[in-house]
C-alpha positions as CSV (number, residue, x, y, z in Angstrom):
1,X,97.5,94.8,80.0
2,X,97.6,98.4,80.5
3,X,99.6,101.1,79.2
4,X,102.9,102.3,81.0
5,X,103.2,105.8,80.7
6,X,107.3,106.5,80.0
7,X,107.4,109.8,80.8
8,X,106.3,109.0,84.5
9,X,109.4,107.6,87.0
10,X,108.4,104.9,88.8
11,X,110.6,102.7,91.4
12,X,109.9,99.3,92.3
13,X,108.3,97.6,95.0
14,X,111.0,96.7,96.9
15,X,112.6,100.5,96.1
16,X,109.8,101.8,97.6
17,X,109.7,99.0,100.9
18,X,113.4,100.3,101.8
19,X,112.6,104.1,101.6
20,X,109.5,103.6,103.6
21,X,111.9,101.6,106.1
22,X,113.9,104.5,106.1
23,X,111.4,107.2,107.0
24,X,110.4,105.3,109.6
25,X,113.5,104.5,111.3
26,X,115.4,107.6,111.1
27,X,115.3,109.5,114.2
28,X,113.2,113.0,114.3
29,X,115.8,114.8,116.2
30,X,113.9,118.5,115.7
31,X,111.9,117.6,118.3
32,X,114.5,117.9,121.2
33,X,114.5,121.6,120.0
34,X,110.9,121.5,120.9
35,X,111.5,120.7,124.0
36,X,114.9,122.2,124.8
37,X,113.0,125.7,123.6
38,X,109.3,125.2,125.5
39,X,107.2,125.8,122.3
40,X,106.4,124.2,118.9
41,X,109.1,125.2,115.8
42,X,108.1,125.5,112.3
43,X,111.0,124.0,110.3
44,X,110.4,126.7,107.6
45,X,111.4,129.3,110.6
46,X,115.0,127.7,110.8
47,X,118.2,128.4,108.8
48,X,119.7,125.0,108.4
49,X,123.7,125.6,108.8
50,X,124.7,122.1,108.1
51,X,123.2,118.0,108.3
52,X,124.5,115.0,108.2
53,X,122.5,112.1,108.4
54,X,123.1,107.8,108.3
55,X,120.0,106.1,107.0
56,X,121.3,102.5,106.3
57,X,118.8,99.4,107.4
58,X,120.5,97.4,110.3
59,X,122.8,100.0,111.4
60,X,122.8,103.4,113.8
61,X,120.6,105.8,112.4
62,X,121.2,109.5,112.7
63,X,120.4,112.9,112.3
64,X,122.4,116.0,113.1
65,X,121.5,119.5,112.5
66,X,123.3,122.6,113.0
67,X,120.8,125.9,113.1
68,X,121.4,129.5,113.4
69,X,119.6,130.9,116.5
70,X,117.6,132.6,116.2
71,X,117.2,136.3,118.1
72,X,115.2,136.3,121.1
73,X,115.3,132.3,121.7
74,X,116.6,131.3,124.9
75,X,117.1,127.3,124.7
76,X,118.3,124.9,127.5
77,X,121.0,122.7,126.8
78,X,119.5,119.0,127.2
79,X,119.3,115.2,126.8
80,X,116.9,112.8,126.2
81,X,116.7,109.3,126.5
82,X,113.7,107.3,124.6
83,X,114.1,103.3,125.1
84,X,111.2,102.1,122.8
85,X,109.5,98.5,124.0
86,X,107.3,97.0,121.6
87,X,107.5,93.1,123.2
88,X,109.9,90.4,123.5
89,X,112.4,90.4,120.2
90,X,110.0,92.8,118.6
91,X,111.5,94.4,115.4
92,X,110.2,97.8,116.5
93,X,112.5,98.0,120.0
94,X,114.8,100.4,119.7
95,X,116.9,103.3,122.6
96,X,116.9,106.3,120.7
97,X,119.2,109.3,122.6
98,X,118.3,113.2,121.4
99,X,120.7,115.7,122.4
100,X,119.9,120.2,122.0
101,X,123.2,122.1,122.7
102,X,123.9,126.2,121.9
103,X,127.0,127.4,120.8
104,X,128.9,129.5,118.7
105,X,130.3,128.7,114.9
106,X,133.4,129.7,113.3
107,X,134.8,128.2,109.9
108,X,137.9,128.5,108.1
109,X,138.3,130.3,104.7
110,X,138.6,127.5,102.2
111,X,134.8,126.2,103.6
112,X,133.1,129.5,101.9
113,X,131.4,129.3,98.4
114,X,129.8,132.6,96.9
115,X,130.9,134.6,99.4
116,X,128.6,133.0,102.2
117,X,130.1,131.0,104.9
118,X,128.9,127.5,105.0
119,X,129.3,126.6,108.8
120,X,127.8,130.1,110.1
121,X,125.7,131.1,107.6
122,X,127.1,134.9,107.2
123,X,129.1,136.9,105.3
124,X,132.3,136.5,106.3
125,X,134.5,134.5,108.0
126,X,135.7,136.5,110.6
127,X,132.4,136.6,112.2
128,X,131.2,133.7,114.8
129,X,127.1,133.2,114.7
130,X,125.0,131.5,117.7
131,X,123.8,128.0,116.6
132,X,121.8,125.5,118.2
133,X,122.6,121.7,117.6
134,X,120.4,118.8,117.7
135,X,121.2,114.9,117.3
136,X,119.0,112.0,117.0
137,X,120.1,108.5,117.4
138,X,118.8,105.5,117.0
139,X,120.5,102.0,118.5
140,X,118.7,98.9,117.3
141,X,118.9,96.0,120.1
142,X,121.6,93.8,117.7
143,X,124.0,96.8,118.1
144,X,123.7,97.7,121.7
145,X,123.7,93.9,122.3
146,X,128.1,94.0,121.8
147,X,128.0,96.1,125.0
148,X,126.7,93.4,127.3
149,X,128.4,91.7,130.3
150,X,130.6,94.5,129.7
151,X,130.5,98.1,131.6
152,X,127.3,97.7,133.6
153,X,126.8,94.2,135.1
154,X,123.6,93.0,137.2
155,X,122.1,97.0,136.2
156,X,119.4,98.8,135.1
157,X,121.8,99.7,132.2
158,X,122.0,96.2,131.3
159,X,118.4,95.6,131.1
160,X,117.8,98.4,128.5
161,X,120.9,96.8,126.6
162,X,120.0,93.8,126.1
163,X,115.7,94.8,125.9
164,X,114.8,93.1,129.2
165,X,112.8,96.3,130.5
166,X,109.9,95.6,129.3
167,X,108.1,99.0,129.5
168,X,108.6,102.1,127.3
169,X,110.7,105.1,129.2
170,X,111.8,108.6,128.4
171,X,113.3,110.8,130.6
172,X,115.5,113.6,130.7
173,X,119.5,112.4,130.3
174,X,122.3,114.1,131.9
175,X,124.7,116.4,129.8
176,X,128.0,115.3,131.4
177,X,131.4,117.0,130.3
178,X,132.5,113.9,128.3
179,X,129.4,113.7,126.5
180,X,129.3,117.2,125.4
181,X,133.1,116.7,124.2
182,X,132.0,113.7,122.1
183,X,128.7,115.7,120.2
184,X,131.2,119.0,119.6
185,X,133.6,116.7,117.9
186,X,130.4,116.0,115.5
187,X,130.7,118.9,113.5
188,X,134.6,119.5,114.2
189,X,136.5,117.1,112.6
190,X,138.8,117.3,109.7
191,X,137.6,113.9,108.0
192,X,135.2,113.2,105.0
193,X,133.8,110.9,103.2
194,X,134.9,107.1,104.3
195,X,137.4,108.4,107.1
196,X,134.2,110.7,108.4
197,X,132.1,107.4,108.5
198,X,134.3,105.9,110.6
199,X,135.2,108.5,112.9
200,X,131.7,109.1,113.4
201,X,131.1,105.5,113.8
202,X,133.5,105.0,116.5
203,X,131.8,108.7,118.5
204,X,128.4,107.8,118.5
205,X,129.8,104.3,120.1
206,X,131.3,106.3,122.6
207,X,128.3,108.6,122.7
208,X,126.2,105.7,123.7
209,X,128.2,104.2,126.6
210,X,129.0,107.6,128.1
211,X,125.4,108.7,128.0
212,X,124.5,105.1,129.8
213,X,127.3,105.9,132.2
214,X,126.0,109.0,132.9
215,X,123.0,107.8,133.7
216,X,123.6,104.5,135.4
217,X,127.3,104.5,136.2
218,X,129.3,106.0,139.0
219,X,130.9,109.1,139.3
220,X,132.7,110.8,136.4
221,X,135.8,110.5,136.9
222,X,136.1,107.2,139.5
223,X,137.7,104.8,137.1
224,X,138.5,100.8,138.6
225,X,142.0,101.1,137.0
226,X,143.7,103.3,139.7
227,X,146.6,104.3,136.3
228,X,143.8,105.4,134.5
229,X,143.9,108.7,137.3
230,X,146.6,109.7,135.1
231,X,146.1,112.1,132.4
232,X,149.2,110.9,130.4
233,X,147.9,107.0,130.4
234,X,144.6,108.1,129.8
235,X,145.9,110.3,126.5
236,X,147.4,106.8,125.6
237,X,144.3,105.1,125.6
238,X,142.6,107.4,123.6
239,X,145.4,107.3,121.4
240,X,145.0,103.4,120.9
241,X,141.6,104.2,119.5
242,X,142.1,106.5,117.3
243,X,145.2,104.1,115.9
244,X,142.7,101.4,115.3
245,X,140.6,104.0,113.0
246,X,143.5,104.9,111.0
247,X,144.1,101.5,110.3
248,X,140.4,100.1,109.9
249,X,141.4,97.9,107.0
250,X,144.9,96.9,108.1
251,X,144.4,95.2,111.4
252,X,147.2,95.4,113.8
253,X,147.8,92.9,117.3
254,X,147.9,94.3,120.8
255,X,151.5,93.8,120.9
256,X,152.4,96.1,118.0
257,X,149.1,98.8,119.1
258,X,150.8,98.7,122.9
259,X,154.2,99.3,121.7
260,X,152.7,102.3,119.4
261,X,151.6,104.1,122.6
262,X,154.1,103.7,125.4
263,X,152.3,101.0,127.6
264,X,152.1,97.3,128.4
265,X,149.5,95.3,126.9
266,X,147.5,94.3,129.8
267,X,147.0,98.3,130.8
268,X,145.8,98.7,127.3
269,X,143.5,96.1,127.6
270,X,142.3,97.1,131.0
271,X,142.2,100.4,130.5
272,X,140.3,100.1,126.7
273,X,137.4,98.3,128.3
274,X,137.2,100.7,131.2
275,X,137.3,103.9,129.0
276,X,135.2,102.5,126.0
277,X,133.3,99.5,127.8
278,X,134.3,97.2,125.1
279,X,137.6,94.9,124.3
280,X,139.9,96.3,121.8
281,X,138.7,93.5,119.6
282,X,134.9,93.4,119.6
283,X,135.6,97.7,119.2
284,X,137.8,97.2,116.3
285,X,135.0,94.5,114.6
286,X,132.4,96.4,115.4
287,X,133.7,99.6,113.7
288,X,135.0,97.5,110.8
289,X,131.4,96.5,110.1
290,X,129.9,99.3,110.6
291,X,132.2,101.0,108.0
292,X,131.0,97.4,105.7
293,X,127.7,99.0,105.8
294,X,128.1,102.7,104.2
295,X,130.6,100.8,102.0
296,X,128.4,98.6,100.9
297,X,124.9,100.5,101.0
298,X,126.2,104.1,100.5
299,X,128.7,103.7,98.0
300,X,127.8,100.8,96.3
301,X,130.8,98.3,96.2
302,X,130.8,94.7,95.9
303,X,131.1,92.2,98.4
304,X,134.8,91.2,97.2
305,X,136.0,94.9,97.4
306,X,134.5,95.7,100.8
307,X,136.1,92.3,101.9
308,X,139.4,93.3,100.6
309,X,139.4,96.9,101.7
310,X,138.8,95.7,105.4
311,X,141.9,93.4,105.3
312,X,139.9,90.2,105.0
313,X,142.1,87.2,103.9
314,X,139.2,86.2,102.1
315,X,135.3,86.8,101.3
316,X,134.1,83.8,103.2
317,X,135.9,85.5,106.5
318,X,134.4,89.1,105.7
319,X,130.7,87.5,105.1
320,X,131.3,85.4,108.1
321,X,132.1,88.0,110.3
322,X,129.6,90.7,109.2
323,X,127.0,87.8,109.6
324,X,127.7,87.6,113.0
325,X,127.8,91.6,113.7
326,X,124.7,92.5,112.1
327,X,122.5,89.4,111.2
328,X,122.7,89.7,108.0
329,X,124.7,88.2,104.8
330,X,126.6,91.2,103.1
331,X,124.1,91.0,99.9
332,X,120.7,90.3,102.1
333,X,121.7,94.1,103.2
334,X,121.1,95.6,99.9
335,X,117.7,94.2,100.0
336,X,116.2,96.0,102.6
């Protein structure tokens, strides 16, 4: 038996398995700056501003970078769209969307430490810096596969949903208005930690049918529902939403969330599925899950407190349930 040498760290097989997983997975979302710029980037040119990133097995993996410009760089704003076919239920399909925007960055007072300001990267405040913003994401066919027979019957959509195009394709994806709205609200937002998983959560769902509509759907702003023309029952809608992510682990029925915003139940329900191309109930499930991920991989609780922080009547309900959304039992996650 040979010696073990205790001054060396080591991590164990299956350690080592997951973080290989990882790399692998996570969306490289540099390269869109590639692209958007016309030349190669060395990362050790860039000023990194600010990153957040989601690297948990069996969910949506992501990678979003904020970078100074730099002087004399003159990049496109752009979209990409990568749906990745590797054969018939083959663990590596995947649609990965990659997204290069320029703007300006401003924070407020209170974000600054030693006198450097942590969203622009200067000395003060007061000044705004030119930045450059890249995403990566990566869907995994069980996630996109909630969206089916839902916004895009009998389409091309549909047949990258559900992994029935069976070539590789990437092409250039249209920056609409509504899916520049959803990448700026990215980096400003006021939540953190478990209410900035969800909120993010719930965008990059968003993110994902608008970019598909963009590409696939009809106009803009034709909408089926002729009341969804209005601003004001629009703003309601919206407002539904962001109710069921306030209240993530204290569910609440279509009667109470319709009185909450001003309008009947069957205009919610229409207009949800219209606007989000999901029910309110597979939307609210699927972000509960989603958030039953991080809690359980990112922050480490146990399968009883996730199930009770959720709202679950019991664990058998919560395993239940996240079985269905993601494949897996809530421990068999922590394994990967």
């Amino acid at each position: 038996m040979g010696l073990r040498h205790q001054s060396v760290t080591t991590i164990s097989p299956a350690t080592f398995r997951r973080l290989a997983l990882v790399l692998r997975q996570m969306p490289k979302s540099i390269s869109i700056l590639n692209e958007a710029l016309r030349r190669e980037v060395m990362v050790e040119d860039l000023q990194l501003l600010h990153q957040q990133e989601k690297l948990i097995p069996n969910s949506v993996q992501y990678d979003i970078r904020r970078y100074k410009k730099i002087q004399g760089w003159n990049a496109e704003d752009m979209g990409m769209i990568n749906y990745n076919y590797a054969g018939r239920k083959n663990k590596d399909n995947y649609l990965e969307l990659k997204f290069c925007i320029s703007g300006n960055a401003y924070c407020s007072e209170h974000e600054c430490t030693n006198g450097i300001c942590k969203k622009n990267g200067s000395a003060t405040c007061a000044a705004k810096a030119e930045t450059i913003d890249v995403f990566g994401f990566r869907f995994t066919p069980l996630y996109m596969g909630q969206f089916l027979n839902s916004k895009f019957p009998d389409s091309r959509a549909e047949q990258i949903l559900s992994f029935q195009l069976n070539k590789s394709v990437t092409q250039i994806l249209p920056l609409c208005s509504k899916n520049k709205t959803v990448l700026e609200s990215l980096f400003n937002h006021r939540y953190v930690d478990s209410l900035g998983n969800i909120f993010l959560n719930a965008q990059i769902q968003t993110l994902l049918l608008y970019s598909l509509d963009c590409m696939f759907g009809e106009k803009e702003e034709l909408f089926v529902c002729k009341f969804l023309a209005n601003e004001g029952d629009r703003d309601k809608i919206i407002k539904a939403r962001e109710i069921l992510l306030e209240r993530i682990g204290d569910p609440i029925t279509i009667k109470e969330l319709s009185r909450k915003v001003a309008t009947n139940e069957c205009y919610l329900k229409k207009g949800f599925k219209e606007m989000f191309g999901t029910t309110i109930f597979d939307f609210y499930q699927s972000q509960r899950m989603e958030h039953a991920k991080y809690l359980l991989y990112d922050k480490g609780l146990s399968v009883t407190d996730v199930s009770a922080l959720l709202g679950y009547s019991s664990i058998s309900h919560f395993s239940t349930a996240f079985k269905k959304h993601t494949g897996l039992k809530p421990c068999e996650l922590l394994m990967r």
